[in-house]
Each structure stands twice: as C-alpha cells, then as structure tokens.
FIBA-725150 format. One record per residue: x, y, z of N, C-alpha, C, O in turn. Coordinates in steps of 0.1 Angstrom, whole numbers, padded with zeros to 4 digits, always signed. Each point is the difference from the previous one (the first is absolute). Example, Ala and Ser with C-alpha at 12.3 -4.5 7.8 and 13.67 -1.06 7.14 Angstrom:
// FIBA-725150
+0132-0057+0078-0009+0012+0000+0009+0012+0000+0010+0000+0007 -0014+0011-0014+0009+0011+0000-0008+0011+0008+0005+0011+0001 
END
This chain:
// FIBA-725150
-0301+0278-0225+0011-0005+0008+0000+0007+0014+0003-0005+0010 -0007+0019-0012+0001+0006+0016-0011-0001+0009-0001+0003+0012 -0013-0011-0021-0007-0004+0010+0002-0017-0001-0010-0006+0000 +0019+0001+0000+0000-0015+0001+0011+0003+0016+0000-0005+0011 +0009+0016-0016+0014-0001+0010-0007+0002+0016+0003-0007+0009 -0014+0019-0008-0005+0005+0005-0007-0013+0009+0003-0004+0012 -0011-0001-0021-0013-0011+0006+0013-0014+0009-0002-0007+0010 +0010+0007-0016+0012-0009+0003+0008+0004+0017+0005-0009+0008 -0006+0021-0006+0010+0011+0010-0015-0005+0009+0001-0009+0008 -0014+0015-0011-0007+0000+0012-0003-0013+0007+0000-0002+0012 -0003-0009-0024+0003-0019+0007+0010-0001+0009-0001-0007+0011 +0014+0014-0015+0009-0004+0010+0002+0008+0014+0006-0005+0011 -0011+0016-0012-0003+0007+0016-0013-0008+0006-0002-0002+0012 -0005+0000-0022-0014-0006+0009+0002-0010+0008-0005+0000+0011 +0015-0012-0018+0008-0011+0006+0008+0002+0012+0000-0006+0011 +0007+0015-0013+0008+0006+0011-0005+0002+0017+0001-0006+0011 -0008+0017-0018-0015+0003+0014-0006-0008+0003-0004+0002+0012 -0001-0012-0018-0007-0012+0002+0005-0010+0008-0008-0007+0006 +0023+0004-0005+0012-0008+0005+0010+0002+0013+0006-0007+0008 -0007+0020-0012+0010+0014+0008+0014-0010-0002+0007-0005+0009 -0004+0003-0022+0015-0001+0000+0009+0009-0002-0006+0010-0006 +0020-0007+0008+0008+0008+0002+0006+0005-0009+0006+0011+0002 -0004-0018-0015+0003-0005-0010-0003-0008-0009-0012-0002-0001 +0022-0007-0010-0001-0005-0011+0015-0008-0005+0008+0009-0004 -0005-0016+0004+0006-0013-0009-0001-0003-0011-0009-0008-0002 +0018+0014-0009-0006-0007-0012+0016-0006-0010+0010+0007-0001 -0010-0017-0003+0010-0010-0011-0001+0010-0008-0011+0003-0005 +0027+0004+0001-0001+0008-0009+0009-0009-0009+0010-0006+0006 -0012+0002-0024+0005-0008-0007+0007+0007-0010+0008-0005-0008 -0012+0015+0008+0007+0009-0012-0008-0001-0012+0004+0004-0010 -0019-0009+0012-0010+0001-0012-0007+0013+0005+0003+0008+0008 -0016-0010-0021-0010+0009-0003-0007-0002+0014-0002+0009+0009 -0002-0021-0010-0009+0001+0013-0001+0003+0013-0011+0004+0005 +0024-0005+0002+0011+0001+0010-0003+0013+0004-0005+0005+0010 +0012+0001-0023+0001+0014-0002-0014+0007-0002+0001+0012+0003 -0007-0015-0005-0011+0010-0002-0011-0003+0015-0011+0006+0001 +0014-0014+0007-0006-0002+0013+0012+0006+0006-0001+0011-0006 +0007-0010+0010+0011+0006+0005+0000+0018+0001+0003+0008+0009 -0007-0005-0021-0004+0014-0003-0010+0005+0008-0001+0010+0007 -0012-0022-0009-0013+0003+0002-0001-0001+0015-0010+0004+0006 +0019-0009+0001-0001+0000+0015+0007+0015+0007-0005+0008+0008 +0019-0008-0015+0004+0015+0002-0009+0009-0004+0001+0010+0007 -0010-0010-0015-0008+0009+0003-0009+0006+0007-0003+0011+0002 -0003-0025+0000-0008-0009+0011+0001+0012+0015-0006+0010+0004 +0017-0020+0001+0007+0005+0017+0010+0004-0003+0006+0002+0011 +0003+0002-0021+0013+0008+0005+0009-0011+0000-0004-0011+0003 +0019+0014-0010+0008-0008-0003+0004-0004+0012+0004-0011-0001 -0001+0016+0017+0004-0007+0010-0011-0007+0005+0000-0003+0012 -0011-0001-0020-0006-0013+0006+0002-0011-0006-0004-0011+0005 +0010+0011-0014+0002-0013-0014+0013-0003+0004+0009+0008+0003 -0009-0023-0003+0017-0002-0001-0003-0012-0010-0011-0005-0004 +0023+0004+0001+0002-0009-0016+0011-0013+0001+0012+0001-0002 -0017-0012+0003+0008-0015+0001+0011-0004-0011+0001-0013+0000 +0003+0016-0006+0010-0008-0014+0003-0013+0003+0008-0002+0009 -0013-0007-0014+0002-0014+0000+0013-0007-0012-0003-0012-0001 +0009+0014-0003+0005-0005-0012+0004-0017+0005-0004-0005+0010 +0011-0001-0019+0003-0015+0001+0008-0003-0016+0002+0007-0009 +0001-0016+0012+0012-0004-0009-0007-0004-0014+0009+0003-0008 -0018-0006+0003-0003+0000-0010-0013+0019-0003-0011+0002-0007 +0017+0004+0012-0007+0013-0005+0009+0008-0009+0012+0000+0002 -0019+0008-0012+0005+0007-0008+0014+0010+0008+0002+0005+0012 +0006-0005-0026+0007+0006+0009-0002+0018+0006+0004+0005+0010 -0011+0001-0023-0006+0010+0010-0012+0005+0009-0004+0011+0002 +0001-0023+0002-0013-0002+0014+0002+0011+0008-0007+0009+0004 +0026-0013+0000+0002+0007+0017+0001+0016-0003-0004+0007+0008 +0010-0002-0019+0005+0010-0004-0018+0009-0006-0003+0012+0001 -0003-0020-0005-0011+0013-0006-0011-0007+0015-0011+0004+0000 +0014-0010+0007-0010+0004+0010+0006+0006+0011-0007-0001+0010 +0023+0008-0007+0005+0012+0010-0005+0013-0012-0003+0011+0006 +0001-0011-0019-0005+0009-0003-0009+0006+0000-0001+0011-0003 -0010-0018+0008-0014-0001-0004-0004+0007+0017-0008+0009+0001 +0015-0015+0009+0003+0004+0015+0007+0015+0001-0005+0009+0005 +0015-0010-0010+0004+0018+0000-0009+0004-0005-0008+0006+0007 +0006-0008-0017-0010+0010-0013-0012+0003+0010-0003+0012+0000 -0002-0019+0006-0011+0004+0013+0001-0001+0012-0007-0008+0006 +0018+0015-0002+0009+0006+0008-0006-0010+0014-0004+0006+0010 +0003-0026-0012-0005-0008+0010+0014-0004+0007+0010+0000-0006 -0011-0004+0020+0008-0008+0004-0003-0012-0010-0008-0001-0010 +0020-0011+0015+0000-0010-0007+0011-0009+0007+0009+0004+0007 -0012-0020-0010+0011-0010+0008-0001-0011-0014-0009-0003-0008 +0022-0002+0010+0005-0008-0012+0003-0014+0007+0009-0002+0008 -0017-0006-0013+0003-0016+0009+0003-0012-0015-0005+0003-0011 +0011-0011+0014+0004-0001-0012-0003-0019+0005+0004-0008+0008 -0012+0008-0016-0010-0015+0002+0008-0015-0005-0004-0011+0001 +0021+0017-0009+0003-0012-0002+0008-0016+0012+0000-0012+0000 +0004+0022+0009+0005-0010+0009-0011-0009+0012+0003-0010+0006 -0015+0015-0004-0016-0007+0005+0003-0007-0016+0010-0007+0001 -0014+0008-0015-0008-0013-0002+0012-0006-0008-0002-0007-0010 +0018+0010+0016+0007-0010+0001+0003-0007+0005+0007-0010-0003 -0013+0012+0018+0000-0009+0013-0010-0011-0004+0003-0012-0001 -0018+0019-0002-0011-0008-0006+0002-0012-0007-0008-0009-0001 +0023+0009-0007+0003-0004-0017-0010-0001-0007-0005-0011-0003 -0001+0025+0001-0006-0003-0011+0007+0007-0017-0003-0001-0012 +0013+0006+0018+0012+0001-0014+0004-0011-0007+0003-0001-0012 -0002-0013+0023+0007-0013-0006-0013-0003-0009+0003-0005-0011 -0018+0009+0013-0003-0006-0011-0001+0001-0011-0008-0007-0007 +0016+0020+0003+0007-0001-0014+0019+0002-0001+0009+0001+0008 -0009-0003-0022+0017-0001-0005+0005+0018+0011-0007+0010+0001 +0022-0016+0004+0007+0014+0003+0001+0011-0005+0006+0002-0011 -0011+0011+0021-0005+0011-0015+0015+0005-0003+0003+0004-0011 +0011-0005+0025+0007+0006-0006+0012-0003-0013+0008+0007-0007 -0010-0020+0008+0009-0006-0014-0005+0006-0015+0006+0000-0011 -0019+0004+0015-0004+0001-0019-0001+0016+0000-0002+0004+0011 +0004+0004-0020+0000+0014-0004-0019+0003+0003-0007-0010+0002 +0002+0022-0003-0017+0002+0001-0003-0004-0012-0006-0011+0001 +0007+0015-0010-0006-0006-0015-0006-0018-0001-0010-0006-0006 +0023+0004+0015-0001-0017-0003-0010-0005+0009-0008-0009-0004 +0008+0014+0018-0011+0001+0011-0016+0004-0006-0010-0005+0001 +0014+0016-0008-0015+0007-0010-0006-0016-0008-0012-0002+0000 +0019-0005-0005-0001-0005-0012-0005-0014+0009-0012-0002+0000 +0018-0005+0005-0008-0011+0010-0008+0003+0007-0006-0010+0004 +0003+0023+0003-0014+0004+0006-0013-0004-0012-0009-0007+0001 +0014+0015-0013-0015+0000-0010+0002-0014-0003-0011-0006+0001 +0021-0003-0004+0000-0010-0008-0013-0009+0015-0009-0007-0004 +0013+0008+0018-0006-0007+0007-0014+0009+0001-0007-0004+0009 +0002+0012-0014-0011+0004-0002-0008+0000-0014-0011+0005-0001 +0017-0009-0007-0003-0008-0012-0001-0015-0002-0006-0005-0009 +0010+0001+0017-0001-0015-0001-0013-0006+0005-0002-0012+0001 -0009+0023+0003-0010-0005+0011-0010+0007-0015+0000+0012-0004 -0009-0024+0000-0013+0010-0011-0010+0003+0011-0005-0008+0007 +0003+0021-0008-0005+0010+0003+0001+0001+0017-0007-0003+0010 +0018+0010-0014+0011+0001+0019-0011+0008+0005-0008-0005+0008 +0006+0015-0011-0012+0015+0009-0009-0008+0007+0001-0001+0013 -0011-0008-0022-0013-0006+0002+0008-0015+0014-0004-0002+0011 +0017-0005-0018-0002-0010+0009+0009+0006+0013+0005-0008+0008 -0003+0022-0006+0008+0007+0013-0015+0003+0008-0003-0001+0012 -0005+0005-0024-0018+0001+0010-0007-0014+0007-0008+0000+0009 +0013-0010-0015-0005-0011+0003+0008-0010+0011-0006-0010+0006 +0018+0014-0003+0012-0006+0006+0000-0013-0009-0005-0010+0006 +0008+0008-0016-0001-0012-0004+0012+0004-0009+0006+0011+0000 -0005-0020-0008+0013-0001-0012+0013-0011+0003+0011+0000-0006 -0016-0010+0015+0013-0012+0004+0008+0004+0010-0002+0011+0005 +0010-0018-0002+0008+0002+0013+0010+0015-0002+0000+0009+0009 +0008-0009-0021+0007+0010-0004-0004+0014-0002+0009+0009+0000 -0026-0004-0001-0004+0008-0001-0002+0003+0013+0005+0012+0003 -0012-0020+0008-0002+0004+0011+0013+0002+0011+0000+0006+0010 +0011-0012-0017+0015+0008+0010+0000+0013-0006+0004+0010+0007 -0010-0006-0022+0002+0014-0004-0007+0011+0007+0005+0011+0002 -0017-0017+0002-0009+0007+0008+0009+0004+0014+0002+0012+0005 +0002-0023+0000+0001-0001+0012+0013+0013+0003-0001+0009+0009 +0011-0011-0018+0009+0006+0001-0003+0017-0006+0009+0009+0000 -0019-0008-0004-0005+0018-0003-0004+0004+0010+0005+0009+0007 -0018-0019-0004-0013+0007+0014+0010+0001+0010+0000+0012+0003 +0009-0018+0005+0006+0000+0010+0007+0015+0001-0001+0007+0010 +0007-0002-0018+0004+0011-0001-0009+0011+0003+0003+0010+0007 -0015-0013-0012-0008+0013-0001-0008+0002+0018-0001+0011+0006 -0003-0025-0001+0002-0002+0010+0010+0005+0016-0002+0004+0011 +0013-0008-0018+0009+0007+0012+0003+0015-0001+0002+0006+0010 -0003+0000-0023-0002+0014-0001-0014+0003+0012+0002+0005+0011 -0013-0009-0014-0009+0006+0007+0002-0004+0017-0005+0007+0009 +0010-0018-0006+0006-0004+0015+0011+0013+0003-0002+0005+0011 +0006-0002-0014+0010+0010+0000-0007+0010+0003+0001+0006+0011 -0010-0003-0022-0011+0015+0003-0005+0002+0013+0002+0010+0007 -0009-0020-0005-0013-0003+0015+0011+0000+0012-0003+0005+0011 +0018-0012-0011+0004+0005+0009+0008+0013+0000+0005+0004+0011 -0002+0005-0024+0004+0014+0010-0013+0005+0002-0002+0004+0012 -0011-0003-0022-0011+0004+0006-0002-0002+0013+0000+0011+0007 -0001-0020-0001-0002-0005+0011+0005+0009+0014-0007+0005+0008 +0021-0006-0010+0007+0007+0007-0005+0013+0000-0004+0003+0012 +0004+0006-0019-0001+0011+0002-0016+0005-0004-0001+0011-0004 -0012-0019+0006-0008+0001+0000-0005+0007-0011-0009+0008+0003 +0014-0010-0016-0005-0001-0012-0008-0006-0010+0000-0012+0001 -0007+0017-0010-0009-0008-0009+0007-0003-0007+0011+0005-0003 -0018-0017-0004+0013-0008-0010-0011+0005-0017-0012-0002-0003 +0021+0008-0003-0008+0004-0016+0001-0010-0009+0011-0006+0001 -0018+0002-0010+0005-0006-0010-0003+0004-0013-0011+0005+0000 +0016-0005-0011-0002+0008-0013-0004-0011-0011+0004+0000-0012 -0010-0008+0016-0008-0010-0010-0015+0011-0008-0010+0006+0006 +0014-0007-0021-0012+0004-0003-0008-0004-0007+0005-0010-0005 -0018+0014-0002-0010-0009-0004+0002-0014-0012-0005-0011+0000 +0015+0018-0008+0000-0010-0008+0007-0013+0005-0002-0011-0004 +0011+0014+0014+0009-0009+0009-0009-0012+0005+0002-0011-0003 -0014+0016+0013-0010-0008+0006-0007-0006-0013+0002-0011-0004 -0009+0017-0002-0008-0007-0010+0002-0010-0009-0008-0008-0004 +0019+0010+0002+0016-0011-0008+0004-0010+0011+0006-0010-0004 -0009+0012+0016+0008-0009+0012+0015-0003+0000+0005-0010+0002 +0001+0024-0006+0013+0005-0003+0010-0001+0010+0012+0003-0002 -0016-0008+0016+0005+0001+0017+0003-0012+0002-0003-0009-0007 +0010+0010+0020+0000-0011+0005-0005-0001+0013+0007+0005+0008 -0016-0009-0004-0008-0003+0013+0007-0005+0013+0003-0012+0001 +0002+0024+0011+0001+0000+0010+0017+0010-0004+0010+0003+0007 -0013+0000-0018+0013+0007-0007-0002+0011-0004-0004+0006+0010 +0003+0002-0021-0003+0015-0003-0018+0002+0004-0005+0011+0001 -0001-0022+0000-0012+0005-0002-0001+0002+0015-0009+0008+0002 +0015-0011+0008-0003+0005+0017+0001+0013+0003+0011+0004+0001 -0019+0003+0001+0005+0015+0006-0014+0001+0009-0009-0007+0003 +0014+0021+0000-0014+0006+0014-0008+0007-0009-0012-0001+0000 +0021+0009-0012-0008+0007-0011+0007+0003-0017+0011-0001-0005 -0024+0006-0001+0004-0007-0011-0005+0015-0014-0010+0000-0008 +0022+0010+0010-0008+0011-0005-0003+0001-0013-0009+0007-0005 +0017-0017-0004+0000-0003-0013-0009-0009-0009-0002+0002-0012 -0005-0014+0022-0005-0009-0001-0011+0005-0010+0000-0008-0009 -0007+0015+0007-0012+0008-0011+0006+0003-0012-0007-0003-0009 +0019+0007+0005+0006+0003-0011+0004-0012-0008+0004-0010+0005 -0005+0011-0019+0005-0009-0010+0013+0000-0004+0001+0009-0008 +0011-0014+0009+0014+0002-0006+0003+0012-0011+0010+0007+0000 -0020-0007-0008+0001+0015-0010+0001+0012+0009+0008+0009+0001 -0022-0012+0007-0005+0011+0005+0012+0007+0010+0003+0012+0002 +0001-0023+0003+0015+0006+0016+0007+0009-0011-0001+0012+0001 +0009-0021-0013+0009+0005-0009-0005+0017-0001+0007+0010+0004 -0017-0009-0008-0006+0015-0003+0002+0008+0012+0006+0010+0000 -0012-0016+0014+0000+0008+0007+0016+0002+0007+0005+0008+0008 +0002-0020-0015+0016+0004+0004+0003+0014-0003+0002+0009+0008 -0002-0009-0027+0003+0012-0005-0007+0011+0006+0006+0011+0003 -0017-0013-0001-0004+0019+0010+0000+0005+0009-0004+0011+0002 +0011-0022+0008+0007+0001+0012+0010+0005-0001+0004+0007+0010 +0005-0008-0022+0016+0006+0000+0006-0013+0004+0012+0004+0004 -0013-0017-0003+0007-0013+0000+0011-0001-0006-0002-0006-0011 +0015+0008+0011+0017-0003-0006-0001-0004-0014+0000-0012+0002 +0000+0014-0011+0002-0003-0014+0002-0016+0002-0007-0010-0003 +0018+0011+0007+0010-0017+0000-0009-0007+0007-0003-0010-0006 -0002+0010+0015-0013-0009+0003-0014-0003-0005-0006-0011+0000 -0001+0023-0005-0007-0002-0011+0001-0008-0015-0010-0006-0005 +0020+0007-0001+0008-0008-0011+0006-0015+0006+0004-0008-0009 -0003+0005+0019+0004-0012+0003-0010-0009+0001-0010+0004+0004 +0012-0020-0009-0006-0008-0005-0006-0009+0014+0007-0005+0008 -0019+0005-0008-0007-0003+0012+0005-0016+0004-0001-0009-0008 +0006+0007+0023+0009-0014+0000-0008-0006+0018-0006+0008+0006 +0007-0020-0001-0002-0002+0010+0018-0003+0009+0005-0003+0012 +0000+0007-0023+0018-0006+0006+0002-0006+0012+0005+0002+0011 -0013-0016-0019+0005-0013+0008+0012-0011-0010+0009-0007+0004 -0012+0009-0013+0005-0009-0012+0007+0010-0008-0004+0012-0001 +0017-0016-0007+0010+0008-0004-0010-0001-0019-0003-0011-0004 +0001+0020-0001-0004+0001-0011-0014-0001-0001-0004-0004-0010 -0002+0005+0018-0017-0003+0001-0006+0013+0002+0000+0002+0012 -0005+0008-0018-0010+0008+0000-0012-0001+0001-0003-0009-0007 -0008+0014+0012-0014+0000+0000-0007-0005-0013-0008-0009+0001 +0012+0015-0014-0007-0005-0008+0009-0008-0004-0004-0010-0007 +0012+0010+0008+0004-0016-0006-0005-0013+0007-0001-0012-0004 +0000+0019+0015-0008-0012+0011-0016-0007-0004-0003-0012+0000 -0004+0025-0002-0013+0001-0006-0001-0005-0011-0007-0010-0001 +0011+0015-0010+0006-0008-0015-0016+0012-0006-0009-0002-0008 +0013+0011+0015-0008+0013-0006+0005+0011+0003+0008+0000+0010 -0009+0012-0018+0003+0013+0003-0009+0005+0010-0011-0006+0001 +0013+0017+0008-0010+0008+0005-0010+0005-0003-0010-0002+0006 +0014+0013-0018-0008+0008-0006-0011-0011-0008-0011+0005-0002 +0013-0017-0001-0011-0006-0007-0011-0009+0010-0012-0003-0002 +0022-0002+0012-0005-0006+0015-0013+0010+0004-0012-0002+0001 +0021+0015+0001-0012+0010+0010-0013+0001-0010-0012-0003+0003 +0016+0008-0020-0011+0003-0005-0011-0016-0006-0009+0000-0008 +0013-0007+0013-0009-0014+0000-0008+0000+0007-0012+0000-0003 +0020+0002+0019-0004-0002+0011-0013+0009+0001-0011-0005+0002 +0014+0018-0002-0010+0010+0003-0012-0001-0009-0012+0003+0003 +0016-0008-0016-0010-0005-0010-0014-0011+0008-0012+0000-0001 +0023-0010+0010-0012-0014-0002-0009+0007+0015-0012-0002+0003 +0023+0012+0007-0012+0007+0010-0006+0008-0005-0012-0002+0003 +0013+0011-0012-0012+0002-0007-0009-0004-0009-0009+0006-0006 +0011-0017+0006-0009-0011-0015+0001+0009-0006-0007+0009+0004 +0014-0006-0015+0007+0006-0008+0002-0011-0012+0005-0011+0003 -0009+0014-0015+0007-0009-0012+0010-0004-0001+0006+0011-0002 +0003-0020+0002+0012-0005-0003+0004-0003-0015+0012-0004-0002 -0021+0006-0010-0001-0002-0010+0014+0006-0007+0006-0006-0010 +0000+0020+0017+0010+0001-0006+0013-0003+0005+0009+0004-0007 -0006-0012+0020+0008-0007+0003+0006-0016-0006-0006-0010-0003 +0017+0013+0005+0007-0014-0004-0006-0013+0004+0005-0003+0011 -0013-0004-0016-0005-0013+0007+0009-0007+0011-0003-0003+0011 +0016+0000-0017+0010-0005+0008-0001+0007+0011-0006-0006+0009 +0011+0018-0007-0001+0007+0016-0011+0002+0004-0002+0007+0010 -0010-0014-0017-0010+0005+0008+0000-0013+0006+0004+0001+0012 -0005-0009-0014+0003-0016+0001+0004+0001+0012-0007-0003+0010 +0022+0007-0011+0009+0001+0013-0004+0006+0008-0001-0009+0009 -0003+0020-0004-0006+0008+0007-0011-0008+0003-0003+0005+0011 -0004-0014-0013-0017-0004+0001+0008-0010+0009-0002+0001+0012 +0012-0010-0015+0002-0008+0009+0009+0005+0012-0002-0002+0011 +0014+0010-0017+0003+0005+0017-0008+0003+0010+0004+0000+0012 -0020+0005-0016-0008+0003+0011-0004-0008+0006-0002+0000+0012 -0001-0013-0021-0013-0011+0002+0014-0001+0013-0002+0006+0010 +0014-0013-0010+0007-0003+0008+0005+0007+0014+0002-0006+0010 -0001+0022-0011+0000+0008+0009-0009+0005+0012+0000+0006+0010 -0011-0012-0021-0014+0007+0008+0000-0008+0013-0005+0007+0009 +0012-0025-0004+0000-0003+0014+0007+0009+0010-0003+0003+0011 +0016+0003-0019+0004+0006+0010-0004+0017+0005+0004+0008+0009 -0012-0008-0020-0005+0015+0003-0010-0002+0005-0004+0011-0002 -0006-0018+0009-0013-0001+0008+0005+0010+0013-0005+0011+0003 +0014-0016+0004+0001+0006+0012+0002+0017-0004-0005+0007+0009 +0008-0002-0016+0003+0016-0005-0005+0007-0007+0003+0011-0006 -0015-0021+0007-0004+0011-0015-0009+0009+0008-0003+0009-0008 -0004-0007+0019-0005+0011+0007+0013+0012+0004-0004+0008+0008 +0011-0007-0011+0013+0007+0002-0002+0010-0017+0002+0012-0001 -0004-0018-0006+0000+0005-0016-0011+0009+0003+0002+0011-0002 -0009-0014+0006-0019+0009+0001+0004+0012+0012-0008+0008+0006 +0015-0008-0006+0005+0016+0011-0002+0013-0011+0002+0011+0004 
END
C-alpha cells in the first residue's frame, strides 16, 4: 500500500510540473473513491491546493451532503456546496418522472428499482443505449446529472486555474461504469490503475473515516440505486473475475452465471473504453 500511495503522489506532482497548474478541483461525493483521491492529492500538494465541489440534488441520498463536509473537514480542504436541483429543474428533467415530494423515500426507493427491473438486462442495455423509449429517458435522466456535475467542475477549475481530478477507477472504466462527457472528463486521473477492491484497501491504510469505508458504493443519481445493484454483481466477485480474465487465469472456480455477466459487460464496454485504455497502461 505505501508503495502504491507513493507511486500515486509522484503521478500527481509529475502532472503538476508538467502543466504548472496552481491547483486541483475535485467532486467530493462522500464515497470511497472521492475520498481516497482527495487524500491522495492532500498529500500530493498540500491541502490549500485542493478544493472540493459538493454537488448534491434532490434525488441524492440523504447523507451525500453531510459525509461529504466530513470528508472536507476531515482533510482540513476548502469546499463549496452547489446544490444541482434548481438547473435540472429549469432543464425539467425532474418532470420526467412522478413528484419526488408527495411520496416518502422508500416509495421513491421502490419505483426507482421497479423502473430498473422492468428493463431484462438494464446494465448491458444502459451499455448499448438501447432498451425502448422508456429506458432511454432513464438514461437520459441519470447521465445528465453526472454531466452537469462535471460542467460545474471545469468552470470553478477554470476560474481559478485548476486541474479538474476525477476518481474513476479501474474496475469503473473496464465495466463502462461512467458516463461520457460526465465523470469520465477530467485533466487527471489518479485512481484510474486501481481496481474497486484495491481503492477499498488502500482506503483503509490511508486512515479513510470508518463511515465512508462501510458505506455502500452509489452513483447518487437515482433514489435506491447502488453500484452493485446497478451492476447486478458484487465487487469483491466483479474485481476477482476481472483480474482473473487479465490474467488468463482459470475461471473454472467461478460462478458460470457471473462469469457470463462479466464476459458480456466487457464485450459491450470495450466501445467505450477504446479511447482510455492507454490511460490504464500508466
């Protein structure tokens, strides 16, 4: 871990020098990921070169805003809180679903999955943009979000002559877990080499908040939607597939089903990973 942290700190000064930016911008969400690029830049340049964006919006968990000022104190970053629901109410892109404030979250939870169950094999036809008219307003109404977050980034970046970070990591790209012109945009990308297990680990030896390490990996766009419930896999079985088929490694003791799954999330990801996969080879 202390020479991954290490090899991770000198990419991001190399970048730096290479750029002569002044700083660093990074979407802090109150995950693992967030948080463990966040760390790695404070250690990077020094906590007054990082500042930290909170994006929340009306369908995000409700403690988004609250564990990511923690996550900001905790590494003693500035930070600004923009709160994304009145842009993509102007947008209406809320009308295109039922009003979230008449129904309690549970019930919000419960028509999110039911509209992500209704589509056989949602993961694969979200990779394909395909699944009927109804699937593609579903699309339309996640990516947009993830999108105006990163509009948001590039312009305080901007201003204050900042790099914009992003905390997409390996298993993310390889899965085609992003959304294009949305989390996956940045100037740099310190995470992008690590597998989802592997961040988790290097959370813990960092000293990463308990409460953020134990919390359940989410893109909080959709009210009840988690990463692997998204994926319709766990992590821990995702990463060790994954790492399996890069190493032509036997699969013999894997679940055929998830290997299955996994064989085709790739075959489908792999268009959008052409442009990035020299980014992985760093």
């Amino acid at each position: 871990m202390e020479e991954i942290k290490n090899e991770i700190i000198e990419f991001i000064r190399d970048e730096f020098k290479k750029y002569k930016y002044f700083g660093v911008v990074l979407g802090i969400s109150g995950g693992i990921d967030s948080t463990v690029t966040a760390k790695l830049l404070v250690e990077a340049l020094g906590k007054k070169r990082v500042f930290g964006l909170l994006m929340p919006e009306r369908d995000s968990y409700k403690d988004t805003l609250k564990d990511s000022k923690m996550v900001c104190e905790h590494l003693g970053i500035k930070y600004k809180v923009i709160d994304l629901s009145p842009v993509l109410r102007r947008m209406d892109v809320y009308k295109m679903k039922p009003p979230a404030k008449i129904f309690p979250r549970k019930y919000q939870e419960r028509y999110a999955k039911k509209q992500w169950e209704n589509v056989d094999s949602p993961y694969i036809k979200d990779l394909k943009n395909s699944g009927g008219d109804e699937n593609r307003k579903n699309l339309a109404y996640y990516r947009v979000k993830h999108r105006l977050r990163m509009t948001y980034l590039y312009l305080e970046g901007e201003k204050r002559g900042y790099a914009i970070a992003g905390a997409t990591n390996r298993t993310e790209m390889k899965t085609g877990f992003y959304v294009k012109w949305g989390d996956e945009s940045s100037d740099m990308e310190p995470i992008l080499h690590l597998y989802k297990t592997q961040v988790q680990k290097l959370g813990e030896y960092l000293g990463i908040p308990e409460k953020i390490l134990k919390k359940k990996p989410t893109p909080d766009i959709a009210p009840g939607i988690d990463d692997e419930y998204a994926l319709g896999i766990n992590y821990s079985d995702l990463d060790r597939i994954l790492i399996k088929i890069e190493n032509k490694e036997s699969l013999e003791d894997e679940s055929k089903k998830d290997v299955n799954k996994v064989k085709e999330i790739l075959e489908f990801a792999q268009l959008r990973n052409v442009k990035n996969e020299s980014l992985l080879e760093r």
